[in-house]
C-alpha positions as CSV (number, residue, x, y, z in Angstrom):
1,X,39.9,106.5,56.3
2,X,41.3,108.4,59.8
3,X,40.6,105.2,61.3
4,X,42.9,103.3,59.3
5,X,45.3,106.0,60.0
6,X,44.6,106.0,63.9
7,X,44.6,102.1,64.2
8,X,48.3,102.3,62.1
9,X,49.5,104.7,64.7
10,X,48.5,102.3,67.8
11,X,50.1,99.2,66.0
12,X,53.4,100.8,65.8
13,X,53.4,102.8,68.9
14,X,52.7,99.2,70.6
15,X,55.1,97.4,68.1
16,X,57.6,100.2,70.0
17,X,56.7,99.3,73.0
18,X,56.9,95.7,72.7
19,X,60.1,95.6,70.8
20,X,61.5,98.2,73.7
21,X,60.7,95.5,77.0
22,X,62.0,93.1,75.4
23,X,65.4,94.6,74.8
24,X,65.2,95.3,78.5
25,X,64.2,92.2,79.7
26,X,66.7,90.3,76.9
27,X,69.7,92.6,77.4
28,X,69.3,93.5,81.2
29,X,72.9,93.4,83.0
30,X,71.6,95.3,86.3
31,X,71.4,99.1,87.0
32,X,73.6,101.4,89.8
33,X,72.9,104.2,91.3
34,X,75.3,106.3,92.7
35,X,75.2,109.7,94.9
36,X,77.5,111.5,96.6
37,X,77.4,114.1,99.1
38,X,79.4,116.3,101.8
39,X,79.0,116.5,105.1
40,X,80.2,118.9,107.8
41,X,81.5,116.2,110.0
42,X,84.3,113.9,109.9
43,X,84.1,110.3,109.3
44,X,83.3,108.7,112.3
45,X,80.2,110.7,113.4
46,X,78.9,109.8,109.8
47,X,79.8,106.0,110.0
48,X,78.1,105.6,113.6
49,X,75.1,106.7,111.6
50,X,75.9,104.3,108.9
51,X,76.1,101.0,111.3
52,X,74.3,102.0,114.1
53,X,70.9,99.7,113.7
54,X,69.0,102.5,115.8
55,X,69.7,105.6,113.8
56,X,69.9,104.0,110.2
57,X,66.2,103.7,110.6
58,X,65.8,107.4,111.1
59,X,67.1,108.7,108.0
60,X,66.5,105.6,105.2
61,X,62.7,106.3,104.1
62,X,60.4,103.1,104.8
63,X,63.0,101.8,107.5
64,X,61.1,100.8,110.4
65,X,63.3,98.8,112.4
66,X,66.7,96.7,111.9
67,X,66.8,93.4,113.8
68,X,69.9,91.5,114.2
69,X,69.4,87.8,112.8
70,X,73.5,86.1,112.6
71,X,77.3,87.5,113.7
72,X,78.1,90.0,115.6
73,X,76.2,93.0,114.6
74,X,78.9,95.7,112.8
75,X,81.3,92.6,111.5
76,X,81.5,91.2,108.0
77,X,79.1,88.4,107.6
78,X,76.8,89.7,110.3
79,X,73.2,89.7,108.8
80,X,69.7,91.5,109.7
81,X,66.5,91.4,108.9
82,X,65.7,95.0,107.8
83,X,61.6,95.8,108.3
84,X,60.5,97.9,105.5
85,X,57.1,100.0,104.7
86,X,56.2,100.7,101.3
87,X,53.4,102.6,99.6
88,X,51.6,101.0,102.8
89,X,52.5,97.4,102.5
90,X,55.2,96.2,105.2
91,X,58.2,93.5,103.5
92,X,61.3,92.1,105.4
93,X,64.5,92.4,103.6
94,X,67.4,90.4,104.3
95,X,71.1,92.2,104.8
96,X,74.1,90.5,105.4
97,X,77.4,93.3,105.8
98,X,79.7,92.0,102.7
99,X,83.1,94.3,103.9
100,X,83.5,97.1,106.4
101,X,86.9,99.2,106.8
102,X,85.5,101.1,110.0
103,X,85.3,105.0,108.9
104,X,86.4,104.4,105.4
105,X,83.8,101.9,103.3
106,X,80.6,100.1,104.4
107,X,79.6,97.2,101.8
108,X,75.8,95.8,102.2
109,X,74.0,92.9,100.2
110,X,70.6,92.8,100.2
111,X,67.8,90.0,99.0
112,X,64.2,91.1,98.2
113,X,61.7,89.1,96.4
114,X,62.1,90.8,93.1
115,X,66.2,91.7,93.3
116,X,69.2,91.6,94.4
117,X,71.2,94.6,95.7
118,X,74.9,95.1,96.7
119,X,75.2,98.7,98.1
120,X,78.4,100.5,99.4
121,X,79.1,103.8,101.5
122,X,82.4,105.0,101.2
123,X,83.8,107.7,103.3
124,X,86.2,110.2,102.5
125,X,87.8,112.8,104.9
126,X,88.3,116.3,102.8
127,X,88.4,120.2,103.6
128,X,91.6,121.5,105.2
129,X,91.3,120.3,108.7
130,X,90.1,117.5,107.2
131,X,86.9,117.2,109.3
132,X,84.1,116.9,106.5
133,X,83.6,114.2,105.0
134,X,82.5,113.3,101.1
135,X,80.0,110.1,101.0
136,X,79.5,108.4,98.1
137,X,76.6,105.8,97.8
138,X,76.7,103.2,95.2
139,X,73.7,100.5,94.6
140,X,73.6,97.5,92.2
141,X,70.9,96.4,91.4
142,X,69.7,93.1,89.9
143,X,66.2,92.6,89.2
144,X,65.1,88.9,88.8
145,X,61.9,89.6,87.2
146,X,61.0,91.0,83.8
147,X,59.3,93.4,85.3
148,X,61.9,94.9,87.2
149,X,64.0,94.1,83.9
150,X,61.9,96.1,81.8
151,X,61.5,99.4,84.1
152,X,64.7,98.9,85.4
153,X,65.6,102.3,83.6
154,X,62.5,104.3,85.4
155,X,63.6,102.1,88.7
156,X,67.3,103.8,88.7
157,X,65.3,107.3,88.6
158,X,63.6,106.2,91.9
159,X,66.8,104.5,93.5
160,X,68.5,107.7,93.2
161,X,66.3,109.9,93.9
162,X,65.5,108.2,96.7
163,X,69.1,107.8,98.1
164,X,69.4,111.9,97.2
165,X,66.9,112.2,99.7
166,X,67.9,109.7,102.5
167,X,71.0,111.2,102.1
168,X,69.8,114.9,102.8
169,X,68.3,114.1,105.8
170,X,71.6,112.1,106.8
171,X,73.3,115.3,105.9
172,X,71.1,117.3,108.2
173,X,71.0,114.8,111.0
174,X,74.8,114.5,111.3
175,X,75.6,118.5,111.0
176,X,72.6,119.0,113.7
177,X,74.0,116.5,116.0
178,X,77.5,118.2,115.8
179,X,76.4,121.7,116.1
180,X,74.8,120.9,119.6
């Protein structure tokens, strides 16, 4: 009789589980993930870290190297070929710069295999010399799978807490670099 019980239990908790992916995958429309942080230091010594292809790689997790591919490197329509490590497995990501207002807004688009990404820094001088600066991160994200789809909620967790910590070590980075 608990059987019965038991084996009722497992078909509705899967029923819930089935019914849930496929409102993911069926009523996906992307996910963002947005951040946004202060600095002590103004604009400019956070934006060289933003487009310069050497340092980028030593605060973004997994970013081994940034190699130019198209345009002059730092203008709209430029791209790169960004090389990524991952959980151990390497993968090349394609970037092409979709806007730039030097010091003010950096806008990024990015192909992988499983999703597209648009991600943008803006820059924002504050505190009453004005020599901080507030960042704000934003990343769309479209997954073209149903995977992606379906855990795209658990996904956004990960982009932002991933950004949260990129962002920390930019933080610490850019006030170190200014304090010496």
């Amino acid at each position: 009789m608990y059987w019965k019980l038991g084996v009722g239990v497992l078909v509705v908790l899967a029923a819930t589980v089935a019914g849930w992916g496929y409102y993911q995958v069926h009523n996906y429309d992307g996910m963002r993930a947005t951040y946004t942080i202060e600095l002590a230091a103004p604009p400019a010594a956070v934006w060289e870290q933003l487009v310069d292809p050497e340092k980028r790689p030593v605060w973004v997790k997994g970013l081994i190297r940034i190699v130019p591919l198209s345009g002059q490197a730092g203008t709209t329509g430029s791209r790169s070929l960004l090389l990524m490590l991952s959980a151990g497995r390497r993968f090349d990501v394609e970037e092409q710069i979709i806007g730039i207002e030097p010091n003010i807004w950096l806008g990024l688009e990015s192909n992988t295999l499983d999703a597209l990404l648009t991600t943008t820094f803006t820059l924002e001088p504050v505190g009453p010399a004005r020599t901080s600066t507030r960042l704000t991160f934003v990343q769309d994200t479209f997954h073209n799978t149903w995977y992606g789809k379906m855990f795209a909620p658990f996904l956004r967790i990960s982009a932002e807490n991933a950004a949260r910590n990129d962002l920390a070590k930019l933080k610490t980075i850019t006030e170190k670099s200014r304090s010496t």
